[in-house]
Every structure is written in structure tokens, then in C-alpha cells.
DRENPA-651533 format. One line per field, with one value per atom (N, C-alpha, C): residue in three letters; residue number from 1; x, y, z; atom name. Coordinates in Angstrom, 1 decimal. Example, Ala and Ser with C-alpha at 12.3 -4.5 7.8 and 13.67 -1.06 7.14 Angstrom:
BEGIN
type: c(ALA:ALA:ALA:SER:SER:SER)
seq: c(1:1:1:2:2:2)
X: c(13.2:12.3:13.2:12.8:13.7:12.9)
Y: c(-5.7:-4.5:-3.3:-2.2:-1.1:0.0)
Z: c(7.8:7.8:7.8:7.1:7.1:7.9)
atom: c(N:CA:C:N:CA:C)
***
This chain:
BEGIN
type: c(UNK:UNK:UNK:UNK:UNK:UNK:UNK:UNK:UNK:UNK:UNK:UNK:UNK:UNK:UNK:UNK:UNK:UNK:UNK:UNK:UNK:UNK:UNK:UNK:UNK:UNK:UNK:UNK:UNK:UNK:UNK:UNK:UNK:UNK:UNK:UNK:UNK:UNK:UNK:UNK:UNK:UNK:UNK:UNK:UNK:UNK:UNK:UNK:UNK:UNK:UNK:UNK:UNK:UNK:UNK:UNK:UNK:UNK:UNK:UNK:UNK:UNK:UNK:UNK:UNK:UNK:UNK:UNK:UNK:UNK:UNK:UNK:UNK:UNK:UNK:UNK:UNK:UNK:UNK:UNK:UNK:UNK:UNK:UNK:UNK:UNK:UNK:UNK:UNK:UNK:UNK:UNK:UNK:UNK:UNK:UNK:UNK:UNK:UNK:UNK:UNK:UNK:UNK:UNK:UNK:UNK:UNK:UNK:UNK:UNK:UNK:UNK:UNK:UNK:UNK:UNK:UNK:UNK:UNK:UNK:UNK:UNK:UNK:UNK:UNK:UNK:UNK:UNK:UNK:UNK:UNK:UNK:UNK:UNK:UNK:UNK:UNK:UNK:UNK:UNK:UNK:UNK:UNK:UNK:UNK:UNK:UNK:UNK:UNK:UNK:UNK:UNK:UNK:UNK:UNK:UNK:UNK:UNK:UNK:UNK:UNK:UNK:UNK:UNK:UNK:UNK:UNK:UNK:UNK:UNK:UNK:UNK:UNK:UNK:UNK:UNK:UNK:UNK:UNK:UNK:UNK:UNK:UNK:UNK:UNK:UNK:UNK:UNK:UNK:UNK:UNK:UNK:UNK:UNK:UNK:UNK:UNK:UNK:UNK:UNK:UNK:UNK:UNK:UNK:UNK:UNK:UNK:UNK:UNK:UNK:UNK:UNK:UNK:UNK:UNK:UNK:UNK:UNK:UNK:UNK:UNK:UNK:UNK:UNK:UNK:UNK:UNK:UNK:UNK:UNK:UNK:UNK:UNK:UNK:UNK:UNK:UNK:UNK:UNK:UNK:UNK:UNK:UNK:UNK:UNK:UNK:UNK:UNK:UNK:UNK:UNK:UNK:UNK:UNK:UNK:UNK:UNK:UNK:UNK:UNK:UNK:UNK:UNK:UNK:UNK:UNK:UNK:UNK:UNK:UNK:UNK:UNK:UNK:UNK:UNK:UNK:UNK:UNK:UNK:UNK:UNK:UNK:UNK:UNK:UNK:UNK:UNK:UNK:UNK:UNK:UNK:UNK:UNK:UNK:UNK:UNK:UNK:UNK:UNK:UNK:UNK:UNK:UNK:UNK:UNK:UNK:UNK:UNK:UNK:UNK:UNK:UNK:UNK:UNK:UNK:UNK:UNK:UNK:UNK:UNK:UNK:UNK:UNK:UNK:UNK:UNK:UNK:UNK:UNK:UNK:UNK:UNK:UNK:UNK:UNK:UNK:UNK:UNK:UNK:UNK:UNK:UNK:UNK:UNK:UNK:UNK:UNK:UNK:UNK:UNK:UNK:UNK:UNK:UNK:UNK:UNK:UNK:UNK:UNK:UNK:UNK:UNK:UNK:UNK:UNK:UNK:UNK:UNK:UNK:UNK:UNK:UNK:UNK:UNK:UNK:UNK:UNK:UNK:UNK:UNK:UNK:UNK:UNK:UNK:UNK:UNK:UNK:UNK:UNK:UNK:UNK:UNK:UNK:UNK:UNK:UNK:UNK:UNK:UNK:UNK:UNK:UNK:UNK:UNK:UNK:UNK:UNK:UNK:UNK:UNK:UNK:UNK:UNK:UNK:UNK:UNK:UNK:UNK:UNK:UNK:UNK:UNK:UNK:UNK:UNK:UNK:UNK:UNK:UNK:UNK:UNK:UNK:UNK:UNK:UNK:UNK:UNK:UNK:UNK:UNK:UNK:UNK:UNK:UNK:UNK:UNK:UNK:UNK:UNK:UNK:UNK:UNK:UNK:UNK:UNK:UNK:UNK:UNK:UNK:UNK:UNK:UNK:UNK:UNK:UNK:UNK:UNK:UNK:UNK:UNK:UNK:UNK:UNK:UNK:UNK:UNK:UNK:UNK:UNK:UNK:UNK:UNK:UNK:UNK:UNK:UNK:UNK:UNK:UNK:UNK:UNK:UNK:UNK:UNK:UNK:UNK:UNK:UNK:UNK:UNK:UNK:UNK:UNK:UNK:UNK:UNK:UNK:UNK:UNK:UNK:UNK:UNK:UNK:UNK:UNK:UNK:UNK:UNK:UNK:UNK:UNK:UNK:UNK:UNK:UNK:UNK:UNK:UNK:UNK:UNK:UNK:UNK:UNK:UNK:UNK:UNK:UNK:UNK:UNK:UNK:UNK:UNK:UNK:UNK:UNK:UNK:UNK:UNK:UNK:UNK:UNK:UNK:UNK:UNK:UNK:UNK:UNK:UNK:UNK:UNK:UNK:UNK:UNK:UNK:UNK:UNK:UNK:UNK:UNK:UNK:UNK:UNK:UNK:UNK:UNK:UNK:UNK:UNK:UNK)
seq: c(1:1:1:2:2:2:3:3:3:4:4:4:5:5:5:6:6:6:7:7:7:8:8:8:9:9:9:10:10:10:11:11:11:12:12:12:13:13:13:14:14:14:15:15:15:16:16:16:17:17:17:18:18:18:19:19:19:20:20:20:21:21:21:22:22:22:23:23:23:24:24:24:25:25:25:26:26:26:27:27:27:28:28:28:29:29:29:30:30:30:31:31:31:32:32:32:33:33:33:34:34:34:35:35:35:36:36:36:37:37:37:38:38:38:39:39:39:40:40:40:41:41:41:42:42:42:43:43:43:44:44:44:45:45:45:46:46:46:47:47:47:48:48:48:49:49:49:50:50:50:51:51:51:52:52:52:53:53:53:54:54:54:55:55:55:56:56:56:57:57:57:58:58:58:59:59:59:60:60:60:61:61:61:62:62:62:63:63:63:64:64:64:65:65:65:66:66:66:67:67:67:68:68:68:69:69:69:70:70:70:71:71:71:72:72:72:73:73:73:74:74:74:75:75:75:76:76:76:77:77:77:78:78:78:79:79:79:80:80:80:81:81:81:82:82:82:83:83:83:84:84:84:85:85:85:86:86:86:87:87:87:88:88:88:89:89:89:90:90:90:91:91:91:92:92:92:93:93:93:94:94:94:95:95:95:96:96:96:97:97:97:98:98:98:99:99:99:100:100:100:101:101:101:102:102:102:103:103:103:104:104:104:105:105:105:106:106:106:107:107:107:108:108:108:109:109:109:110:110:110:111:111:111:112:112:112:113:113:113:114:114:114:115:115:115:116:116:116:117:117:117:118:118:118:119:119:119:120:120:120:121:121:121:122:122:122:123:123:123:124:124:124:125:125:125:126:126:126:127:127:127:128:128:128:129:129:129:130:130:130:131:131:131:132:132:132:133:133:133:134:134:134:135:135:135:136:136:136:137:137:137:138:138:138:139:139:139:140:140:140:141:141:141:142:142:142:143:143:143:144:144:144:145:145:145:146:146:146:147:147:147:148:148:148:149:149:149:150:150:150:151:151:151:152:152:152:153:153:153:154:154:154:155:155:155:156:156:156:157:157:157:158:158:158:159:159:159:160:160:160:161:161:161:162:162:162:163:163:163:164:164:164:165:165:165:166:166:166:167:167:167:168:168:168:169:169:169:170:170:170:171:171:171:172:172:172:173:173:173:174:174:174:175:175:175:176:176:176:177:177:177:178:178:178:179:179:179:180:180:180:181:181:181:182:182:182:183:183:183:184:184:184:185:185:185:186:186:186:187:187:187:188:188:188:189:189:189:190:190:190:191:191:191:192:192:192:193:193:193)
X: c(-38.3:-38.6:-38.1:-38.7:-37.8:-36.2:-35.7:-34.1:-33.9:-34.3:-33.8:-34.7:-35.4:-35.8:-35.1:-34.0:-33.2:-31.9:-31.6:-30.5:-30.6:-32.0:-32.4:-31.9:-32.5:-32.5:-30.9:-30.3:-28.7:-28.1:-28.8:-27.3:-28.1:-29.1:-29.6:-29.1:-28.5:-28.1:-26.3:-26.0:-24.5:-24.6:-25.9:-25.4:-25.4:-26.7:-26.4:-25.8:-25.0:-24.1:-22.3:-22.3:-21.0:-21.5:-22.4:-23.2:-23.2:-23.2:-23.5:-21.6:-20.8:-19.2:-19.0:-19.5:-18.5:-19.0:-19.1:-19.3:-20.1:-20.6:-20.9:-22.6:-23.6:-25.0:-25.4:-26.3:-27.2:-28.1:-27.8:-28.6:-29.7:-30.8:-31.8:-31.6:-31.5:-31.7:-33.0:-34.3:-35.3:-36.0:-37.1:-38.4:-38.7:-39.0:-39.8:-38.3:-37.5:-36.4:-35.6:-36.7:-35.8:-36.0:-36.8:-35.8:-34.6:-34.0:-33.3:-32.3:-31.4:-30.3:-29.0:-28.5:-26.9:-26.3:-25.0:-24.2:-23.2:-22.4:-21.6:-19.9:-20.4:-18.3:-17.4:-16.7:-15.0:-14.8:-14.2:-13.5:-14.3:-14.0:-14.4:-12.6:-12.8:-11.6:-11.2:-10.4:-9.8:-10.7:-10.7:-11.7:-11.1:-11.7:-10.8:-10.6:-10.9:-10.5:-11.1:-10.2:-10.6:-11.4:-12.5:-12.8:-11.8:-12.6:-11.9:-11.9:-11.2:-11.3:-13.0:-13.1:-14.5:-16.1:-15.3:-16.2:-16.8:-16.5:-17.0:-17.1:-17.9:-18.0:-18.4:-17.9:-18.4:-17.3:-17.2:-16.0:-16.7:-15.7:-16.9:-16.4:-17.0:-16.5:-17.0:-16.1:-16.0:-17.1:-18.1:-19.2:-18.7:-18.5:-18.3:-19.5:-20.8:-21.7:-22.4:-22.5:-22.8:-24.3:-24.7:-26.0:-26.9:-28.3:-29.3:-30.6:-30.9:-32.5:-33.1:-34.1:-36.0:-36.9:-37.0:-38.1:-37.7:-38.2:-38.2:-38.9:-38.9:-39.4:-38.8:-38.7:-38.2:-38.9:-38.8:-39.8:-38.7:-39.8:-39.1:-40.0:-39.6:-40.0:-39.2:-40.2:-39.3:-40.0:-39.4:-39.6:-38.9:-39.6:-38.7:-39.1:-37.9:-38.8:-39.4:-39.9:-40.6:-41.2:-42.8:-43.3:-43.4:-43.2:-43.7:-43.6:-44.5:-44.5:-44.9:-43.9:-44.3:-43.0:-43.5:-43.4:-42.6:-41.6:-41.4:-40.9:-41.4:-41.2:-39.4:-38.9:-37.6:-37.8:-36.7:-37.1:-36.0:-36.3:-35.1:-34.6:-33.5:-32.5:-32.0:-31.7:-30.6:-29.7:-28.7:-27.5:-26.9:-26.9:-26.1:-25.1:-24.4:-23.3:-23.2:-23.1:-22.7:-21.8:-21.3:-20.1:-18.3:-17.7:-17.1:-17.4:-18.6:-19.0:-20.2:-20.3:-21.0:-22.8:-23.1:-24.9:-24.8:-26.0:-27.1:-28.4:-28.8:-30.1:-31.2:-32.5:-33.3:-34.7:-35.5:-36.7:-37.7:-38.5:-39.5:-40.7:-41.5:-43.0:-43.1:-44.5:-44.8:-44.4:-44.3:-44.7:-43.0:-42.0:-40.5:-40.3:-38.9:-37.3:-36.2:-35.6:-34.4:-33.6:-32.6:-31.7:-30.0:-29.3:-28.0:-27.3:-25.8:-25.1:-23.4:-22.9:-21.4:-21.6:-20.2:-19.3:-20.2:-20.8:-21.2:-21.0:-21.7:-20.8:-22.3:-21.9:-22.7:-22.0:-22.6:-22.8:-23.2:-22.7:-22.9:-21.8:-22.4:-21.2:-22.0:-21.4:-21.9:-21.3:-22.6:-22.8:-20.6:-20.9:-19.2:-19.1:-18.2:-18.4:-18.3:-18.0:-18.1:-19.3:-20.2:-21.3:-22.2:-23.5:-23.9:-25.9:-26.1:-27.9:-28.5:-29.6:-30.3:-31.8:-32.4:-33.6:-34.2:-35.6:-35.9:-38.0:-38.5:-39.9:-40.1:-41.9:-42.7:-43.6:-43.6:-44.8:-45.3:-46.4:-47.2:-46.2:-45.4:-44.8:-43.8:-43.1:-42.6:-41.4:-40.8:-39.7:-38.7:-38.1:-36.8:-36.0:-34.8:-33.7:-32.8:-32.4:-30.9:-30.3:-29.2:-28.3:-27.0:-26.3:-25.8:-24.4:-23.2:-22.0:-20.7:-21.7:-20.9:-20.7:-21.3:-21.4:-22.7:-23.4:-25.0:-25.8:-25.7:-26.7:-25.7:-26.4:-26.2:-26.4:-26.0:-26.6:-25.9:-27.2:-26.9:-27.4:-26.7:-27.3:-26.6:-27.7:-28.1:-28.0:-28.3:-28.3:-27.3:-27.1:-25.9:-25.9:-26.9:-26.6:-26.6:-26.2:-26.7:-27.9:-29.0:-30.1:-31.2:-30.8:-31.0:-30.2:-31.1:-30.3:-31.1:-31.0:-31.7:-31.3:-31.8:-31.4:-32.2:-31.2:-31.9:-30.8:-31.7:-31.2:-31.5:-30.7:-30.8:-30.1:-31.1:-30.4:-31.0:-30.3:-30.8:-30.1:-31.2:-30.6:-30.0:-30.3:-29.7:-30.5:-30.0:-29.9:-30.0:-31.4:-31.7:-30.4:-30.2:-29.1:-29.7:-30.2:-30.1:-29.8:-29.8:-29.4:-30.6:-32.1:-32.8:-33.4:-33.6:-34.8:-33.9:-33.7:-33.8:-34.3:-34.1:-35.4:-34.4:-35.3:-34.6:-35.3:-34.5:-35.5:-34.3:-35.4:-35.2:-36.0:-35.7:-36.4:-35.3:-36.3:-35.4:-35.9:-34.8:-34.6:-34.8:-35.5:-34.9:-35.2:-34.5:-34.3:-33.9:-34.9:-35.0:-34.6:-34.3:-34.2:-34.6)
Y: c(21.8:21.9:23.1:24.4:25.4:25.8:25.3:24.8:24.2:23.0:22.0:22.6:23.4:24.4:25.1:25.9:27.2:26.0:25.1:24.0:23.9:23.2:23.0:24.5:25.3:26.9:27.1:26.9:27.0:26.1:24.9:24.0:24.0:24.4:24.9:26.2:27.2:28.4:28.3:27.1:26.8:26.2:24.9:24.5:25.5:26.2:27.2:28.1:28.8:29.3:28.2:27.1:25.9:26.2:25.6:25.3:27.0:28.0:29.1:29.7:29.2:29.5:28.8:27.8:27.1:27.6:28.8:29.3:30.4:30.3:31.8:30.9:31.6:31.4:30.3:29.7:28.4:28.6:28.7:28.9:27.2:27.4:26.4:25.9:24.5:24.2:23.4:23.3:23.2:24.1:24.2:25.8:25.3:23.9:23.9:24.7:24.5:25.4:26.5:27.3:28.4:29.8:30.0:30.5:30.9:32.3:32.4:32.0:31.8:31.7:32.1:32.3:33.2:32.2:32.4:32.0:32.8:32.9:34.1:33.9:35.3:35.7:35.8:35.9:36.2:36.9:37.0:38.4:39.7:40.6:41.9:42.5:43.4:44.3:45.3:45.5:46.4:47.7:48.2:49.4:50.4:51.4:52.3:52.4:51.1:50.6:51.6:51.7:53.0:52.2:52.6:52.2:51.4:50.7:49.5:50.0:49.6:50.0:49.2:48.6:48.3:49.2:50.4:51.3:51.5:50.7:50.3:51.7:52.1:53.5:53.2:54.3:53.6:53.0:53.4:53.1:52.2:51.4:50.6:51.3:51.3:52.0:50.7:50.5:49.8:49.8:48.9:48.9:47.6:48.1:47.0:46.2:46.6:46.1:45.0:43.7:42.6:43.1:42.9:43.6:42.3:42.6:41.4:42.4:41.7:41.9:40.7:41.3:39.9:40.2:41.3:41.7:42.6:43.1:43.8:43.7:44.0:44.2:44.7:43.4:43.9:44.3:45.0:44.9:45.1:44.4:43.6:44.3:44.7:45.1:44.5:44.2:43.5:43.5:43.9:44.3:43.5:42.9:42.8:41.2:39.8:38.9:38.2:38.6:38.4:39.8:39.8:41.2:40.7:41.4:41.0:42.3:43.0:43.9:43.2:43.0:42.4:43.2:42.6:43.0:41.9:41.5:40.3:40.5:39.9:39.6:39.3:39.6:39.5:38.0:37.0:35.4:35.2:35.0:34.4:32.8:32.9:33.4:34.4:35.5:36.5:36.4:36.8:37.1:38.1:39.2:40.5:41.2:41.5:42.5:44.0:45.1:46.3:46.3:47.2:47.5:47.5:46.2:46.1:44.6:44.2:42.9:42.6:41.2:40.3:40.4:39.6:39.4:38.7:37.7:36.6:37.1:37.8:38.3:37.4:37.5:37.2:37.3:37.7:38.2:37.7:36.7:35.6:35.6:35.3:35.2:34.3:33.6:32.5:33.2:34.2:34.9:35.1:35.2:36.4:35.7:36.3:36.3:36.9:37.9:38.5:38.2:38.0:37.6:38.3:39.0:39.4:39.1:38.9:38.0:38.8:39.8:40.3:40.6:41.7:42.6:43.9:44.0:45.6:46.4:47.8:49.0:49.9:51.4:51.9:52.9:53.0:53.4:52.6:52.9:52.1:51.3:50.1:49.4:48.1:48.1:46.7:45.4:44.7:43.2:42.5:41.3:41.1:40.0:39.3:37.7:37.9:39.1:39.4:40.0:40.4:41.2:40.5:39.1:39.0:39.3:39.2:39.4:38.0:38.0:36.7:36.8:36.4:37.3:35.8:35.7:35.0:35.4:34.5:35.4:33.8:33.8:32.8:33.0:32.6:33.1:32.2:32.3:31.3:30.4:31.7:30.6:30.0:29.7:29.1:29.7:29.2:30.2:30.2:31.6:32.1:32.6:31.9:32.8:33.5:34.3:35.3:36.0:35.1:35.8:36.4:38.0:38.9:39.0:38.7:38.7:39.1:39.7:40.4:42.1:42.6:44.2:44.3:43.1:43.4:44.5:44.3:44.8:46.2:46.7:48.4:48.3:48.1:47.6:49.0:50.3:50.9:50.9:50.8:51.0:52.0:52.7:54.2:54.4:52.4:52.7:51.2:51.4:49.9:50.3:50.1:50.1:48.6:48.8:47.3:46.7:47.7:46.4:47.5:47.8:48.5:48.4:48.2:48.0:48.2:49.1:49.8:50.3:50.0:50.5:50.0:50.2:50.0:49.1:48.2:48.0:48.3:47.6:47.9:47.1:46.1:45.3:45.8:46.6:46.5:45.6:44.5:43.3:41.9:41.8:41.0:39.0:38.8:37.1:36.4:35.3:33.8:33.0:32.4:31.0:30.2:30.3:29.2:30.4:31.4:32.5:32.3:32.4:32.6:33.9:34.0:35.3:36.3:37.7:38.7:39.9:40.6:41.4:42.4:43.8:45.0:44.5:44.6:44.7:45.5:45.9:47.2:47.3:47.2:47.2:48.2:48.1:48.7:47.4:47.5:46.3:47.4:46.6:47.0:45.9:45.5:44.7:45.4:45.2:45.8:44.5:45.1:44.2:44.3)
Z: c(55.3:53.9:53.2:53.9:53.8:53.2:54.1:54.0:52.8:52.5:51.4:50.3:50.1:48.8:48.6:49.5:49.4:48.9:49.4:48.9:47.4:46.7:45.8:44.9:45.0:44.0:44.2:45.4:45.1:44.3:44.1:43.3:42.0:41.4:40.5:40.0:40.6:40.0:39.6:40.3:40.6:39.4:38.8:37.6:36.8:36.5:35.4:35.3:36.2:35.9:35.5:36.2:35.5:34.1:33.3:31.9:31.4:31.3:31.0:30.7:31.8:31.4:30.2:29.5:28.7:27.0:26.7:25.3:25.5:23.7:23.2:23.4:22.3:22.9:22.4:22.9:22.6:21.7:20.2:18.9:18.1:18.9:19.0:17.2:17.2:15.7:15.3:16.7:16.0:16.3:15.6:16.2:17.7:18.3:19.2:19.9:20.1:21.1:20.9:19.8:19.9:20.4:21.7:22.8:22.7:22.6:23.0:24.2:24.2:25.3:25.1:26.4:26.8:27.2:27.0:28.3:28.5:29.6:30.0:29.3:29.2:28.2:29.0:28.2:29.0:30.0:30.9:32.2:31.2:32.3:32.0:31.8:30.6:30.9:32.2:32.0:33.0:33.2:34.7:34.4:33.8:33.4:32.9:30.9:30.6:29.2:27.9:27.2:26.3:25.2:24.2:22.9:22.2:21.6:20.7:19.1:18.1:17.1:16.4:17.1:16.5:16.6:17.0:17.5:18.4:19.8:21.4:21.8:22.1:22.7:24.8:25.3:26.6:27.5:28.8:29.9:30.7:31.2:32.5:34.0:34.5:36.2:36.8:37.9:38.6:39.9:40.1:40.7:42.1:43.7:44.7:45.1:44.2:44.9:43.8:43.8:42.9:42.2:41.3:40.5:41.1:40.7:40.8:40.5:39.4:38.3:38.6:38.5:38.6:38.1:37.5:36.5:35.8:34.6:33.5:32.2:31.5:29.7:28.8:27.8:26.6:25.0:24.4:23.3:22.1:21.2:19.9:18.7:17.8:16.6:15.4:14.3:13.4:12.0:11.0:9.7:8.5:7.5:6.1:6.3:6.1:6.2:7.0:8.2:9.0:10.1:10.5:11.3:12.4:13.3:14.5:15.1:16.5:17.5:18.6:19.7:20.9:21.9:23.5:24.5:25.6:26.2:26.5:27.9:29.2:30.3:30.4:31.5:32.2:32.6:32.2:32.6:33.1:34.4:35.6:35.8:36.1:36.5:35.5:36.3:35.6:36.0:35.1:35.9:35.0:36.4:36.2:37.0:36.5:37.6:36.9:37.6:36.7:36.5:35.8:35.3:36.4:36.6:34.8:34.9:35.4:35.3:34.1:34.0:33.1:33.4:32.2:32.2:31.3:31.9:31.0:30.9:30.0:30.3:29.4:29.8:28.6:28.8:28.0:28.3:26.7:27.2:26.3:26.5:26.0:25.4:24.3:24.3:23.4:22.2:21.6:20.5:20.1:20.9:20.6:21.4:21.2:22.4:22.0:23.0:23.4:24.2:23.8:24.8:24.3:25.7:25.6:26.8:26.4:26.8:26.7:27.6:27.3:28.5:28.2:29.2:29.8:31.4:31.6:30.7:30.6:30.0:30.1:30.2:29.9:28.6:27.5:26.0:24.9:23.4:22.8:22.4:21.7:21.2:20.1:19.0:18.1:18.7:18.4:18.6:18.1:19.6:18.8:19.5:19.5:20.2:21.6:22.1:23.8:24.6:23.0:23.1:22.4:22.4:21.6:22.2:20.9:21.3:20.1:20.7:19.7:20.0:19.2:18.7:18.3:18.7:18.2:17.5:17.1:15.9:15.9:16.8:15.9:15.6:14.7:13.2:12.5:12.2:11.3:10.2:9.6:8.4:9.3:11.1:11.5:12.4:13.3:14.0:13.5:13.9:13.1:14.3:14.1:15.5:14.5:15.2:14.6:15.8:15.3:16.4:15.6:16.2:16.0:17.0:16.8:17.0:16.0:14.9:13.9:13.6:14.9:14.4:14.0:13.6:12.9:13.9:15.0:16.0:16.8:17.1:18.1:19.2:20.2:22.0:22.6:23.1:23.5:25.3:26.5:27.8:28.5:28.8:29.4:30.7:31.3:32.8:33.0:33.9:34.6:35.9:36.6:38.1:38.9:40.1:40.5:40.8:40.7:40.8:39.1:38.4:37.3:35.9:35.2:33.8:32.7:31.6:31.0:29.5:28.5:27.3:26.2:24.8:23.5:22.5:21.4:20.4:19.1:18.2:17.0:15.7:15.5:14.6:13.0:12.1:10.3:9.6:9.5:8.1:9.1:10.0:10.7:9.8:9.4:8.7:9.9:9.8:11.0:10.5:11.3:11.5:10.1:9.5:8.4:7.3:7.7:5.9:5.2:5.5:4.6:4.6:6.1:6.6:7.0:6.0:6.9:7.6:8.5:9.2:10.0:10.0:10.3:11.9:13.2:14.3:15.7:16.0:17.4:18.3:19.3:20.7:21.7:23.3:24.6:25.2:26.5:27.1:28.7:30.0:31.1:32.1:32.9:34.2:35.3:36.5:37.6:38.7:40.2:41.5:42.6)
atom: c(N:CA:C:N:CA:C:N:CA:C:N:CA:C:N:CA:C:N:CA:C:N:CA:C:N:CA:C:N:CA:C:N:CA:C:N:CA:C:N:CA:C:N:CA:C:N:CA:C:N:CA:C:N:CA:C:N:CA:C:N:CA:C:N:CA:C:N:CA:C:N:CA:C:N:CA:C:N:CA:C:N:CA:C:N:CA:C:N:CA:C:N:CA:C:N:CA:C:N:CA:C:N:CA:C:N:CA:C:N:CA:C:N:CA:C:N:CA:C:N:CA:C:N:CA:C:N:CA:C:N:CA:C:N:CA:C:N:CA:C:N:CA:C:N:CA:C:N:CA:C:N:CA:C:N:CA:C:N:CA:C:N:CA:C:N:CA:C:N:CA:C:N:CA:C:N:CA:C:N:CA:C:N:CA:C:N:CA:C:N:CA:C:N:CA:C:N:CA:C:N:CA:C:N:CA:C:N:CA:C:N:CA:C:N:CA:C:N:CA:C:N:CA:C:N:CA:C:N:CA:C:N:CA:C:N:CA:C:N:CA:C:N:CA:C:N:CA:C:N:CA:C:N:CA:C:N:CA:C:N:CA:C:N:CA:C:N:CA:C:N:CA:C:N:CA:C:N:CA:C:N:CA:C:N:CA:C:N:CA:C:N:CA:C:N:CA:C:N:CA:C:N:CA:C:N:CA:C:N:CA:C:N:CA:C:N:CA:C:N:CA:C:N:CA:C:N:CA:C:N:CA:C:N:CA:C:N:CA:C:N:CA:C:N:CA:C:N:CA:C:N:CA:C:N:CA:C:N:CA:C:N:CA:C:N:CA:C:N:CA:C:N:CA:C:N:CA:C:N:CA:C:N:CA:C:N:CA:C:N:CA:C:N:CA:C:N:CA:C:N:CA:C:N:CA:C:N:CA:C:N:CA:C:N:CA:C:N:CA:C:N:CA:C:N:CA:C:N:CA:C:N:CA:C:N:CA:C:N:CA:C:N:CA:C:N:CA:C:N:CA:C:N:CA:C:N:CA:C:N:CA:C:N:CA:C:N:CA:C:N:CA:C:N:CA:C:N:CA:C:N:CA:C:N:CA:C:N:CA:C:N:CA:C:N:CA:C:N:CA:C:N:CA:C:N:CA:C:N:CA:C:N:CA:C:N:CA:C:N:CA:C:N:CA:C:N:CA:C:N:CA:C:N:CA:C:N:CA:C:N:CA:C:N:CA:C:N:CA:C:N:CA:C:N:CA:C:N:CA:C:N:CA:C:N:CA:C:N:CA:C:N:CA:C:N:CA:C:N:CA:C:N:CA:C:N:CA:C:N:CA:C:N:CA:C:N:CA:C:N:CA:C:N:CA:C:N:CA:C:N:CA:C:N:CA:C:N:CA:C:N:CA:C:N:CA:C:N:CA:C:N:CA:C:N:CA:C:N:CA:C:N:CA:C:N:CA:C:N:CA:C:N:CA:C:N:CA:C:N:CA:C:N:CA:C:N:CA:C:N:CA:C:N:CA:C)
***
């Protein structure tokens, strides 16, 4: 039984990571599913890679040992048209590598959701289609996602180890997927293994 449980959780992690290669994030179009979700970006650059004109601050070093997170906490603050202060659990599967590797992260609660989705790195760098974060707020007048692949958001990480991952964001003015709601929101993120 044993066995064919550890089968089961492998060809479960094999789909979601097949389903997680094919795009950018899964931007829920009704409230009941909007949960944030990731799916994994392009290769990693070369190690070594200097700043981008988009402001990418931050080198990736090359890590031989594969990352793996199972818990952590994210928290969410959010101002203007919609409030919220919450706290949100690390929700597995993760998938992480340090630097100069990838992550699907995401960390939910009935109440919120954060979720990011790029390239390792440790510094800062704005939200970009290799780097995205998505946010989600449910609230009485109803849920709101916004997701950030324009520079809207600030994603700085302090830590990129292999079984550690640690930092902050910062989205001012970031607009929900329909363009009605916008909201200043900032939180720190960390996943442990």
C-alpha cells in the first residue's frame, strides 16, 4: 500500500509539474477559483548574468544541490480599493530550486492568496513576464485577483538557499484582472524544508 501511495504522489507531481511548463499564471475568471496559481517560466539565465535594463538587480550563483520547501508564511497587506491584513500558509506542492533555478510558490488562506512564479535570484527586481506574483482578496463586496507582470510589483529575496527562501514584496496601485479595483499591497514571503 505503501509503495503504490509513493507511485500515486510521484505521477501526481510529474502531472503538475507537465501542466505548470505550458505558460505564464492561471488568472481565476470566477471568485469561487481565485486562488492564486503559478506555473513555471522559461530556463534560467546563465550564471553570472548582469542586470537588465529593466532594473533587475541581483546575480544568480549557481547552487549543485536541488532546493525543496514544505512550509512557510506569507503575509499580505492591502490598501485603497479593497483592505485586508492576513497571514497565509506555504501550500504544497512547491517547487523550488536556488539560484539559477525556478519556483512555483504559493501560500493561501480562505481569506488571501500569494502566489510567485520566475527565475531564482537573490536581490531586487520588478514583477515581468519571467517574474510574476498574483494576489488574490476575499471580501464581502467579493474576490479580487491581481496579477503583476508589468513592473507593478517589487520582489525583493534576501535568502535563496536550498531548503530556504525568504523575502519581501511590494506592489503600489497594482489593478484586479477586470480593471476595476485598485490596491497598494506588501507583504514578506518565506518557505522552509
Amino acid at each position: 500500500m505503501r509503495a503504490r501511495r509513493g507511485v500515486v504522489v510521484a505521477v501526481g507531481a510529474l502531472a503538475l509539474l507537465a501542466s505548470a511548463c505550458g505558460g505564464g499564471l492561471n488568472v481565476p475568471t470566477s471568485p469561487s477559483s481565485a486562488t492564486p496559481t503559478a506555473s513555471t517560466p522559461s530556463p534560467a539565465p546563465p550564471t553570472g548574468a548582469t542586470p537588465t535594463a529593466s532594473g533587475a538587480t541581483g546575480t544568480p550563483t549557481a547552487s549543485p544541490v536541488p532546493g525543496r520547501v514544505t512550509t512557510g508564511i506569507a503575509t499580505l497587506t492591502a490598501s485603497g480599493g479593497v483592505q485586508t491584513t492576513q497571514s497565509m500558509p506555504l501550500t504544497t506542492p512547491a517547487v523550488y530550486a536556488p539560484p539559477p533555478g525556478t519556483f512555483v510558490l504559493n501560500w493561501t488562506s480562505a481569506a488571501a492568496g500569494f502566489a510567485m512564479t520566475g527565475l531564482t535570484f537573490v536581490g531586487s527586481r520588478p514583477s515581468s513576464t519571467s517574474l510574476q506574483v498574483s494576489l488574490s482578496i476575499h471580501a464581502s463586496s467579493g474576490t479580487f485577483a491581481f496579477v503583476s507582470r508589468d513592473g507593478s510589483c517589487q520582489i525583493t529575496i534576501t535568502t535563496a538557499d536550498p531548503t530556504d527562501l525568504a523575502g519581501s514584496y511590494s506592489c503600489p496601485n497594482v489593478t484586479d484582472t477586470t480593471g476595476t479595483v485598485t490596491v497598494t499591497a506588501q507583504g514578506t514571503f518565506n518557505a522552509t524544508g
